[in-house]
C-alpha positions in Angstrom: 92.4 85.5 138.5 92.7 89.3 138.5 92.0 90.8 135.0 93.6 93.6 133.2 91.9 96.1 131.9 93.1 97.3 128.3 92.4 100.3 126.0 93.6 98.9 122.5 94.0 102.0 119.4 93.4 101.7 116.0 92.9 104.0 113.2 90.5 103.7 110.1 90.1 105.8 106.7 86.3 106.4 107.6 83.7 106.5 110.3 81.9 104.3 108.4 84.9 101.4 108.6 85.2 102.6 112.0 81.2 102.1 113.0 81.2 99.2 111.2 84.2 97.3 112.6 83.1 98.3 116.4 79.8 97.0 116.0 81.3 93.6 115.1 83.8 93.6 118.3 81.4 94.9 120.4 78.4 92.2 119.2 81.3 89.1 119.3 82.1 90.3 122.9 85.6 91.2 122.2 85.9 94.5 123.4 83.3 95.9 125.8 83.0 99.6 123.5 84.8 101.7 121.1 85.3 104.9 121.0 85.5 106.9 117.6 87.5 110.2 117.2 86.9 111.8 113.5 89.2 114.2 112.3 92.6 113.0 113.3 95.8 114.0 110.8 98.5 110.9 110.8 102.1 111.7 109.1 103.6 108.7 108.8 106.7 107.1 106.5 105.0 104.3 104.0 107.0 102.6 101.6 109.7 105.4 101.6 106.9 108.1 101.6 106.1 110.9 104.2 102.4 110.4 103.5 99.5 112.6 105.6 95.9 111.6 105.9 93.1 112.2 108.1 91.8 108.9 109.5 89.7 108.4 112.6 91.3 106.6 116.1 89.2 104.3 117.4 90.1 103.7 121.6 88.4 100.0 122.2 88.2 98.5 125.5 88.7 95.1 126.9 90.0 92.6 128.9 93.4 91.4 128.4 92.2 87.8 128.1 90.8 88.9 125.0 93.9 90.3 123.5 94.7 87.6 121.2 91.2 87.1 119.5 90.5 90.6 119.5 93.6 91.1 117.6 92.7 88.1 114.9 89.6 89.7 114.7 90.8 93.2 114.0 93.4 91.8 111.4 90.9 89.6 109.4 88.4 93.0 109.4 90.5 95.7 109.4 91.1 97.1 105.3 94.7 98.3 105.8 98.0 96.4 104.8 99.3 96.9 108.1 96.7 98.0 110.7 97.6 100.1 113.8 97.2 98.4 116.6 98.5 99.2 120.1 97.6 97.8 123.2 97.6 99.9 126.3 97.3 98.4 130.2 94.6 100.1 132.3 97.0 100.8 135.1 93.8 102.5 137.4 89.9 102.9 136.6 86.7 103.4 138.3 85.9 99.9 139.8 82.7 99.7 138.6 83.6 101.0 135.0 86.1 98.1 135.3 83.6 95.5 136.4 81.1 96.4 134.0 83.8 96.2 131.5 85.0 92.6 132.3 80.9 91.8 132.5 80.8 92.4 128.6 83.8 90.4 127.3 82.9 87.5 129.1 
């Protein structure tokens, strides 16, 4: 079975939420890392508000065969109403990247 390689975004209020909820993927073997980007500005409609904030992304990467867990897992952790959560195919990466990635979900 050929795997898929996926980068899956999400955005927290803090580095701390952010640290925190990637150690938990990462030690249940859901995503193989996460990467966290401080310092981002999201302007977003809420409830009929144009609201700004700064949050931080965080790019996590897996295995599509992880998809479904990975995304119970991030709604059961995750302290927003309505998480971001986008799920992005891998269309090309270094083969060993990819390799060592599928080694660490599995």
């Amino acid at each position: 079975m050929e795997r898929t390689a996926l980068v899956v975004l999400t955005t927290l209020s803090t580095e701390d939420e952010a640290r925190t909820l990637v150690k938990a993927l990462v030690e249940a073997r859901l995503v193989a890392c996460g990467t966290l980007l401080s310092g981002a500005s999201s302007i977003y409609r809420w409830q009929g508000v144009v609201r700004e904030e700064t949050e931080v992304v965080v790019l996590l990467k897996t295995d599509a065969s992880k998809w479904t867990a990975l995304a119970a897992a991030i709604r059961e952790r995750h302290p927003y109403q309505m998480p971001e959560l986008l799920a992005l195919p891998v269309k090309h990466g270094l083969d060993a990247y990819l390799s060592w990635l599928a080694s660490e979900v599995t």
